[in-house]
C-alpha positions in Angstrom: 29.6 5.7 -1.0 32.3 3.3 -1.5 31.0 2.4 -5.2 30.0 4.9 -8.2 27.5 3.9 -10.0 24.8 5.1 -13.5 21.4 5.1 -12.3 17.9 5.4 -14.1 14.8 6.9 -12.3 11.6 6.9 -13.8 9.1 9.2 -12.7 6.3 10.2 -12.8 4.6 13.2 -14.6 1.5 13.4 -11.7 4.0 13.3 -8.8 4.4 16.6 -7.2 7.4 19.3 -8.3 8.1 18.9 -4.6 8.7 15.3 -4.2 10.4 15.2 -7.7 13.0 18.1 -6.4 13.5 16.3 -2.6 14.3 12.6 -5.1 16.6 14.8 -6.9 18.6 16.1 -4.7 19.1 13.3 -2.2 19.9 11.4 -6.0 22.3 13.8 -6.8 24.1 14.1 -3.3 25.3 10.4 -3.9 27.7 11.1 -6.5 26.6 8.6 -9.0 25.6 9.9 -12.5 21.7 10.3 -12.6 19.3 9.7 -15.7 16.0 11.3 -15.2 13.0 10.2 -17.4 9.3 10.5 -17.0 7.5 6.4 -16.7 4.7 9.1 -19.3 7.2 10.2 -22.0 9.2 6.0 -21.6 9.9 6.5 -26.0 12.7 8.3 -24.3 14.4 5.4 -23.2 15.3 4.2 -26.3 17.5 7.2 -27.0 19.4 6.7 -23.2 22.4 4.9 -22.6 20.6 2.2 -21.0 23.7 -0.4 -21.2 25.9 1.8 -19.1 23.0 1.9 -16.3 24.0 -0.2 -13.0 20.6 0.4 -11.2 16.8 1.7 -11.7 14.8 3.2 -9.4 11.1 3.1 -10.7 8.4 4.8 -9.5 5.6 2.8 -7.7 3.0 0.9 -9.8 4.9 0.8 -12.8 6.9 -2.0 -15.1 10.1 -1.3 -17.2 9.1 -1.8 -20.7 10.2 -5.5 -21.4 11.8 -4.4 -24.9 14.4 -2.4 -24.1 15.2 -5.0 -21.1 17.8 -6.7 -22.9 19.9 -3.5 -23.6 20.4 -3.1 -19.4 23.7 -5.0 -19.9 25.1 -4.1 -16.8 22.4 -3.2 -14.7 22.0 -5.3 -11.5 19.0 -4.1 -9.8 15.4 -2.6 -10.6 14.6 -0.7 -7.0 11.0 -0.2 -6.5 10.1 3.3 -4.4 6.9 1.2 -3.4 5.8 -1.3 -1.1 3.8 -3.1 -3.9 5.0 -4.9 -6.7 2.1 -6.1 -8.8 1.8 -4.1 -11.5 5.6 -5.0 -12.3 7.5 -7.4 -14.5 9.9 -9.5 -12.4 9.5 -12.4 -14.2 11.2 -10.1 -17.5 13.5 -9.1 -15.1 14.5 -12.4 -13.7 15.2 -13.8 -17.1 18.0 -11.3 -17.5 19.4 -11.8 -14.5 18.1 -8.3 -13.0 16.9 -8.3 -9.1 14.0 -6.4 -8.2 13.0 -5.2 -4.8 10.9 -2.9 -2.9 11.3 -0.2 -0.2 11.2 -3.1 2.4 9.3 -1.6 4.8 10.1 2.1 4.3 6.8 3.4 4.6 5.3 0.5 7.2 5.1 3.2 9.8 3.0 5.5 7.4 0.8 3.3 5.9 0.1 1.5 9.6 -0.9 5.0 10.8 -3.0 5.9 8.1 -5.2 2.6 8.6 -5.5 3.5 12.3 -6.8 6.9 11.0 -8.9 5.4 8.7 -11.0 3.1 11.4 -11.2 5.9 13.7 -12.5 8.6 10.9 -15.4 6.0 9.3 -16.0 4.6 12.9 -17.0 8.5 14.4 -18.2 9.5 10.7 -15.5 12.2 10.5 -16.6 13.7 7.2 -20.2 13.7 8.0 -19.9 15.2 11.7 -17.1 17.6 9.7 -19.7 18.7 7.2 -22.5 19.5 9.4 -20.5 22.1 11.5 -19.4 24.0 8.5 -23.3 24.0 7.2 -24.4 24.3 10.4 -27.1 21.6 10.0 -27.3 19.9 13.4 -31.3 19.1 13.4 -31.2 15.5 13.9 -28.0 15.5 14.9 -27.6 11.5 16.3 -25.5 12.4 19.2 -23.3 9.5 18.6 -26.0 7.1 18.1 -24.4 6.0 14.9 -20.5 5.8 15.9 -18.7 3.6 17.7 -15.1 3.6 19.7 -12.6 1.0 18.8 -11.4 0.4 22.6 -13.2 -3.4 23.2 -13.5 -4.2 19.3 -12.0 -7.0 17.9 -9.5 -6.2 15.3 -9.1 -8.6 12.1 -5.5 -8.4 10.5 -5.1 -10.1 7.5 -2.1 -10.5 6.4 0.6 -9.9 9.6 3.6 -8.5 7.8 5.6 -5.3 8.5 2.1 -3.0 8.0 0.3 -5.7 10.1 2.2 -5.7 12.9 2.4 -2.0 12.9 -1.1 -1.9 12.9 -1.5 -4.7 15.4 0.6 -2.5 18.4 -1.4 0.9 17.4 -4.9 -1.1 17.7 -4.0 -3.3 21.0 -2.5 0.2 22.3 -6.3 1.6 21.9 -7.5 -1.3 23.5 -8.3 -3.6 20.8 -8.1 -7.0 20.3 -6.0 -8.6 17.7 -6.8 -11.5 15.9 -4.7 -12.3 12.9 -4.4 -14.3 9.5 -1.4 -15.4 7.7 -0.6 -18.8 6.4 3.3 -17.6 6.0 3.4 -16.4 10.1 4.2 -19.5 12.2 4.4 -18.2 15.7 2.2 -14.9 17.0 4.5 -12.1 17.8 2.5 -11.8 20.7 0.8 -14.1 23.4 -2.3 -11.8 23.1 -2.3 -11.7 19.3 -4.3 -15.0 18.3 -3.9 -16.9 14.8 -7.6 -17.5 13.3 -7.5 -19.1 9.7 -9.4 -16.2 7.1 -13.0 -17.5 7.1 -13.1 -17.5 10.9 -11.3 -14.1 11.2 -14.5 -13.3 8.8 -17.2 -14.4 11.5 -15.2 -12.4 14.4 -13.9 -9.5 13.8 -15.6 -5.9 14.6 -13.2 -3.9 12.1 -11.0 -6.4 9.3 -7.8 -4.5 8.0 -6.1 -5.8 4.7 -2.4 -5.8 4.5 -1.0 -8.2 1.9 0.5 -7.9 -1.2 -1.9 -8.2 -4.7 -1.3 -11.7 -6.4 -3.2 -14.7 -8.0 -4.2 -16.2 -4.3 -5.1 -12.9 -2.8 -7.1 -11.3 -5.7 -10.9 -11.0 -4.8 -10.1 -13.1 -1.4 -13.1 -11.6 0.0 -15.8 -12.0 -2.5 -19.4 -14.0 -3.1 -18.7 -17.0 -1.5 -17.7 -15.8 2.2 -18.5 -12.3 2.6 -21.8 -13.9 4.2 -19.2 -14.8 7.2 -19.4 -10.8 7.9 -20.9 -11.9 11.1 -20.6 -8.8 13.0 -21.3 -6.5 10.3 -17.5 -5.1 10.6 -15.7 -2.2 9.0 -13.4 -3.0 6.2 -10.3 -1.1 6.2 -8.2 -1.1 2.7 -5.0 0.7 2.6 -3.6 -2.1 0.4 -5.0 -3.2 -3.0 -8.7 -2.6 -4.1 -8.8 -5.9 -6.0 -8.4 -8.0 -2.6 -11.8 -6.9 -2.2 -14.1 -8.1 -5.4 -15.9 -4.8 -6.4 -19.5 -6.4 -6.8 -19.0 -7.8 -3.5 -18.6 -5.1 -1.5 -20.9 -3.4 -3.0 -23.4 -5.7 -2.4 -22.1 -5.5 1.2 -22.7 -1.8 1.2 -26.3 -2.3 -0.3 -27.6 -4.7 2.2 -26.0 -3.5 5.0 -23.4 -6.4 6.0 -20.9 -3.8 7.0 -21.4 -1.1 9.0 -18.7 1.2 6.7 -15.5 0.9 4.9 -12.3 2.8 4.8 -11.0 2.7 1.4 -7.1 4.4 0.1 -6.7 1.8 -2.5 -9.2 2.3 -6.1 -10.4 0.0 -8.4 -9.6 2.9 -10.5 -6.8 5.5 -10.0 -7.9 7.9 -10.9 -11.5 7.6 -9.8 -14.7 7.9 -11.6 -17.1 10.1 -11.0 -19.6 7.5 -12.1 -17.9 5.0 -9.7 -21.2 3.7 -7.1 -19.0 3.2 -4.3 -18.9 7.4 -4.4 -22.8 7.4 -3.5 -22.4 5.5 -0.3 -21.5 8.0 3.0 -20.5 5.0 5.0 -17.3 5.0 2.7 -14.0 6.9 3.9 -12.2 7.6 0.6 -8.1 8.9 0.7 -6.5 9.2 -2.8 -3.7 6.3 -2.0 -2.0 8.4 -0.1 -1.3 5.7 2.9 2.3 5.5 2.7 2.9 9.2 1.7 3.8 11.8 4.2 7.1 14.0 4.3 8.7 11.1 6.9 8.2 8.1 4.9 9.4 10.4 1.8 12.3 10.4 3.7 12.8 7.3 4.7 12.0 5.6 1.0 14.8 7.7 -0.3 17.0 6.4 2.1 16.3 2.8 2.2 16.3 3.0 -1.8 19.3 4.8 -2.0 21.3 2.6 0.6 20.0 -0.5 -0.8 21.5 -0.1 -4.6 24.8 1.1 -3.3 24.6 -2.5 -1.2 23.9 -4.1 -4.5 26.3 -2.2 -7.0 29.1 -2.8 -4.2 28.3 -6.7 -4.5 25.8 -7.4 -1.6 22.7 -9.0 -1.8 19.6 -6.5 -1.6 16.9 -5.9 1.3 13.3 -6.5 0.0 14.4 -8.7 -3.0 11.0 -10.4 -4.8 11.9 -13.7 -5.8 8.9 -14.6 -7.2 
């Protein structure tokens, strides 16, 4: 470290001990001096020393409260342990001057894995074929008469990013096809990766995989008005952002059988509701969003959050910087 710096992280009270103690040591092997406070108990903040703080590092899906903003006097970067940003400020941020970035990728490998996992589990109905071994209930057992194999399906990729791509060489390694949608990808990465705009990714895919960020043009993308261009009754995989996905619409989906299931990480509601009618349907694969969290990506995070504030407090400009 060729710069010293104060640094803020914000936790979170739900995170594991584990995690919390694996943060805080890699933190405090850096030499810069460390405030710890809890995003739960944030009062606390405005008893810290926030104008001496050079950096933040916030936990994922969380905002610095804009009113004690102004007091960061000196602070030149809000780091974001997370992929996703939606649920943050930057604009507040902006306005003082104050860069914000995520983990640029840190957990891509992670969260490109767990979708993978997730079209193989609800394709094979994993939990059901799981649950009638340990009940030994086999009578009508359907013999595979209700799953499918994703070797000759045609994978959907919307959005073709760092996750996408990830996702793109796992599924085509399987023997998928990939077809892809993203109006900020110019060139395919790959001859045998083809551009389709949305609505026609819609009518051809076996298996559609969302993997963009959360914002005004991608809220509710899928919704009323084209999920009747679920041609092949697919699987929707979701490791992303529930609201992509309007809520009545792919519930309607589920009810009249335009999809044959759905692999879901990301929740309307975190936590979820036991009153929440997506819980009814067995063709759902539900993981608490866990996508991006394994011991590896842990890992990885710490370093790329770590490495990218010492490039900003040394004067560089940072990886994964939001601009907007």
């Amino acid at each position: 470290m060729t710069e010293k710096g104060t640094i803020l992280w914000m936790t979170i009270d739900r995170h594991p001990d584990s995690l919390k103690a694996l943060i805080r040591k890699r933190l405090g092997a850096t030499g810069w001096t460390i405030h710890e406070v809890s995003y739960d108990s944030a009062d606390a903040l405005s008893s810290m020393p926030l104008e001496s703080v050079d950096a933040i590092l916030m936990a994922p899906a969380r905002y610095f409260p804009t009113e004690q903003m102004d007091r960061l006097a000196q602070c030149q970067i809000i780091q974001i342990w997370s992929s996703g940003y939606d649920k943050f400020n930057i604009e507040d941020a902006h306005k003082r001057r104050i860069a914000v970035a995520n983990n640029h990728g840190a957990n891509a490998v992670s969260v490109a894995e767990h979708a993978i996992l997730m079209m193989l589990g609800i394709s094979r109905r994993i939990p059901e074929m799981h649950e009638r071994v340990l009940t030994g209930d086999w009578a009508g057992n359907d013999h595979g008469m209700t799953s499918y194999s994703l070797s000759g399906k045609t994978l959907g990729i919307v959005g073709l990013g760092n996750i996408g791509r990830l996702v793109a060489t796992r599924a085509e390694a399987l023997g998928m096809r990939i077809l892809w949608a993203d109006p900020y990808v110019l060139h395919s990465p790959k001859e045998s990766w083809s551009p389709r705009d949305f609505e026609t990714l819609l009518e051809e895919s076996d298996y559609l995989s969302f993997h963009v960020h959360l914002n005004e043009v991608t809220r509710e993308m899928l919704n009323f008005s084209n999920i009747g261009n679920l041609k092949r009754k697919p699987f929707l995989i979701n490791v992303s952002r529930a609201e992509l996905i309007s809520s009545e619409a792919l519930l309607h989906a589920l009810n009249n059988d335009l999809v044959r299931g759905v692999g879901l990480d990301a929740h309307y509601d975190e936590p979820t509701r036991k009153s929440d009618p997506l819980l009814a349907h067995k063709n759902v694969l539900f993981s608490p969003h866990v996508a991006g969290s394994t011991v590896d990506s842990y890992n990885d995070t710490i370093d790329a959050c770590i490495a990218n504030i010492q490039r900003t407090i040394s004067g560089e400009q940072p990886l994964g910087q939001i601009l907007a």
